[in-house]
C-alpha positions in Angstrom: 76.8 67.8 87.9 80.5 69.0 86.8 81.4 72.4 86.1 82.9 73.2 83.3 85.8 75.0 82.2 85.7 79.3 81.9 82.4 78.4 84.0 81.8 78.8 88.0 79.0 78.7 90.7 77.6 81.4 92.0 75.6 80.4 95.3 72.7 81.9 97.4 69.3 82.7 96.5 70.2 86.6 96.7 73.1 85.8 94.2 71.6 83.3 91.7 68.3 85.9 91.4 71.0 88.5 90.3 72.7 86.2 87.8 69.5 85.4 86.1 68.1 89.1 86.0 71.3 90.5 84.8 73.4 87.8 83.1 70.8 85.5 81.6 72.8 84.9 78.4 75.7 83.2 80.5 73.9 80.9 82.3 74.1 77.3 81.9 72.1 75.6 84.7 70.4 76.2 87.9 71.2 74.2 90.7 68.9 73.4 93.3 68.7 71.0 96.7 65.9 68.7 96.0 64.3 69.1 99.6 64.8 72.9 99.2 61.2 74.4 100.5 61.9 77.7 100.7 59.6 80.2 99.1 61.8 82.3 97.4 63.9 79.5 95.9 60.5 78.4 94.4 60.2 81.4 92.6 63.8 81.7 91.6 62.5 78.4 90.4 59.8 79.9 88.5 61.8 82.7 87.2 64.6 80.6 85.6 61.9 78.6 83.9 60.2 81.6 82.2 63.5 82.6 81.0 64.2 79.0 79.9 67.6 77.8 82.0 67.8 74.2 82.7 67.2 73.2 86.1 69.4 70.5 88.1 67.4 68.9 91.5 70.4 67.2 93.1 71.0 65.8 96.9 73.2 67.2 99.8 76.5 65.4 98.0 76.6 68.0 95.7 76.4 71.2 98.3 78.7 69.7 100.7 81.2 70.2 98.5 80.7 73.9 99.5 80.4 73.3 103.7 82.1 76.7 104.1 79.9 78.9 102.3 75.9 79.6 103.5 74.4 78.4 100.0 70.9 78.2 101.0 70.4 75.1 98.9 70.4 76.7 95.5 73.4 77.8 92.9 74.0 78.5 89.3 76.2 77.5 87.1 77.4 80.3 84.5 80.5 81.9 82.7 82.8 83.1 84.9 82.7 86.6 85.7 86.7 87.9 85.0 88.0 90.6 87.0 88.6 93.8 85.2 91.6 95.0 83.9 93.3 98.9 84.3 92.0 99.3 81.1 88.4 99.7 82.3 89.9 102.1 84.4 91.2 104.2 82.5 87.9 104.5 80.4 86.2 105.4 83.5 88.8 108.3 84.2 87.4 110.4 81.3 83.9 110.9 83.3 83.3 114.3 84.2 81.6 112.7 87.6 83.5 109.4 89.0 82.6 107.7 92.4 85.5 104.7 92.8 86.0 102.3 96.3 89.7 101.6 96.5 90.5 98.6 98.7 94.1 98.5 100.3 95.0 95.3 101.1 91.7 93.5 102.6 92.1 89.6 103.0 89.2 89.3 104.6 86.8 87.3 101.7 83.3 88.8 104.4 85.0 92.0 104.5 85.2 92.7 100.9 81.6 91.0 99.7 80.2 93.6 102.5 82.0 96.1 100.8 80.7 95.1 97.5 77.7 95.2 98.4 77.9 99.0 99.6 79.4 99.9 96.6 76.8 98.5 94.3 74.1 100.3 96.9 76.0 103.7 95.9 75.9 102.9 92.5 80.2 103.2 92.5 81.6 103.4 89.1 84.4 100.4 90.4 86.1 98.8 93.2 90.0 99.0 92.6 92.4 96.1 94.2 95.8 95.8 94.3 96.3 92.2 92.8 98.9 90.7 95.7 98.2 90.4 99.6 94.3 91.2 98.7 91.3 89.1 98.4 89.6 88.7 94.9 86.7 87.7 93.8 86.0 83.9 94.9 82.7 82.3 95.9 82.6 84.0 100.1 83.1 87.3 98.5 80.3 86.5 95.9 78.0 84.9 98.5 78.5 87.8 101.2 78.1 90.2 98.6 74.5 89.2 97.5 74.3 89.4 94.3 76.4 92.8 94.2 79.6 91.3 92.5 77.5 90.9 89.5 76.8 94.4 89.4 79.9 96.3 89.6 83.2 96.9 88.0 85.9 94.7 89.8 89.4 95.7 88.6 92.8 94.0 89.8 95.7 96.8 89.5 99.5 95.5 89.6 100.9 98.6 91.5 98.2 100.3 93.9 100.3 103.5 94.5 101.3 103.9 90.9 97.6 103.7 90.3 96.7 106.3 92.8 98.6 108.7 91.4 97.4 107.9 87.7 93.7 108.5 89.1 94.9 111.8 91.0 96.3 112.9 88.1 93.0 112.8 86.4 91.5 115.1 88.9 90.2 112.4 90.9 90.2 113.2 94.7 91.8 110.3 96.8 90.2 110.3 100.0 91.8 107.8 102.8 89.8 106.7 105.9 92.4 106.9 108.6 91.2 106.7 112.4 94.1 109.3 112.8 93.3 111.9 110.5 93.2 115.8 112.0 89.7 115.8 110.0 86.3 114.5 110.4 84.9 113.4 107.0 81.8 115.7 107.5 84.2 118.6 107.3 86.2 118.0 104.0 85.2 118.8 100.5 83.9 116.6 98.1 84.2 117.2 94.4 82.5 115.3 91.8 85.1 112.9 91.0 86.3 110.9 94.6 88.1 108.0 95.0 87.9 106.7 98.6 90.4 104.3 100.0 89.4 102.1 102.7 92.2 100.1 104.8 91.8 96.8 106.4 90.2 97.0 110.1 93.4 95.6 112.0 96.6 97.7 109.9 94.4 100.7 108.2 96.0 102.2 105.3 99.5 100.9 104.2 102.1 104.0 104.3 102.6 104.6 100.9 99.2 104.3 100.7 98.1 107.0 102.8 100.7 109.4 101.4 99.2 109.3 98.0 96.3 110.3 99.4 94.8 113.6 98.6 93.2 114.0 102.0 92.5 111.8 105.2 89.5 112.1 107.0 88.1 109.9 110.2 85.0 109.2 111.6 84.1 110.5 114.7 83.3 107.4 116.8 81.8 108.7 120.3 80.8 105.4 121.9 83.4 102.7 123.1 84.3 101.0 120.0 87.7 102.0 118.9 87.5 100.9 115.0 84.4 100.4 112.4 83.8 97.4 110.2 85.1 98.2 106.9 81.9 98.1 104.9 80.3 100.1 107.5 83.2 102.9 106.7 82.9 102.7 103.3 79.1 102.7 103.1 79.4 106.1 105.3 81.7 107.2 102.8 80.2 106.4 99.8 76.6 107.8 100.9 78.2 110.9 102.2 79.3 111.7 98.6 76.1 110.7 97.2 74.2 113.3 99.5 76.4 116.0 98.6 76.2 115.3 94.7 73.0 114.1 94.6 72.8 115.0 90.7 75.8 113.1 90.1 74.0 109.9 89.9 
């Protein structure tokens, strides 16, 4: 089983059931392990039949080819999924309600499907990356992410500050997690259209970074730990703006 050119496998039951609900038309073939048993492969199984996509039963040759990632003995092949441009952002800048998760810097491929994955819970407009020293979409990112990569807006930005102030000057409120900050999250203001920027757990935000920043805002951590996963900090986020704006979505 090759894959083709413009084409890429998505792996995971979690994943591949997402693919086939939401992007039918651009799958080619599933791909299972012949001595898969598991009940919900079976009726991924089941699914991809009623919706006519081929099936491929192949041996662990195939899936070893992919040691790194958890692939649960079931993949499908489809159209690759390209990451967004600046132009989708600046469509989404017109909304009169805008919810965007701004990643600065994250190489971590676990890191940024977890994120992903929050995002897509929140129902976020788009993730924004800056397109050098940050990790893209790839097949961890997809796995981790459960199926949420297919769901959301992905967008690669050349210059993140320059961006930032493109999306503040739009009326969009750039709101930086920073373990520093003078103010807890639960205390600052939240419009309807928020941008919140989430650094990598080891750094936090870059300098520039944090100055374009409309505000900075920490959460309170009372226990022992000194620093929060960064899903974990962006799902807070996220779902704090949600419960305050609970007609914006």
């Amino acid at each position: 089983m090759k894959i083709g050119k413009n084409q890429e496998i998505i792996l995971g039951i979690n994943s591949t059931e997402t693919v086939i609900n939401f992007r039918k038309e651009e799958v080619n073939t599933l791909v299972v392990l012949d001595s898969n048993s598991n009940q919900r492969v079976k009726k991924i199984i089941e699914l991809a039949t009623s919706k006519g996509i081929k099936i491929f039963y192949t041996g662990n040759k195939f899936f070893k080819n992919f040691k790194d990632i958890n692939h649960q003995g079931i993949g499908i092949i489809c159209k690759s999924k390209k990451e967004e441009s600046e132009l989708v952002l600046d469509k989404l800048l017109e909304k009169e309600s805008l919810l965007l998760l701004i990643l600065d810097h994250l190489t971590d491929p676990h890191n940024v499907g977890a994120c992903l994955r929050s995002a897509a819970a929140a129902n976020v407009d788009a993730v924004i990356v800056p397109k050098n020293r940050s990790c893209h979409l790839n097949p961890t990112v997809r796995k981790v992410s459960s199926g949420a990569s297919e769901l959301i807006s992905f967008i690669v930005v050349t210059n993140l500050v320059r961006t930032l102030k493109k999306i503040s000057s739009y009326g969009v409120e750039i709101v930086g997690a920073d373990e520093m900050a003078n103010k807890n999250y639960l205390e600052t203001d939240l419009g309807l259209k928020v941008a919140f920027v989430i650094g990598s757990e080891d750094k936090g935000l870059k300098r520039l970074t944090a100055q374009n920043c409309n505000k900075l805002v920490k959460i309170n951590m009372p226990g022992k730990i000194e620093s929060l996963n960064a899903s974990v900090s962006a799902g807070i986020l996220l779902f704090e703006y949600l419960s305050r704006n609970n007609n914006a979505y």
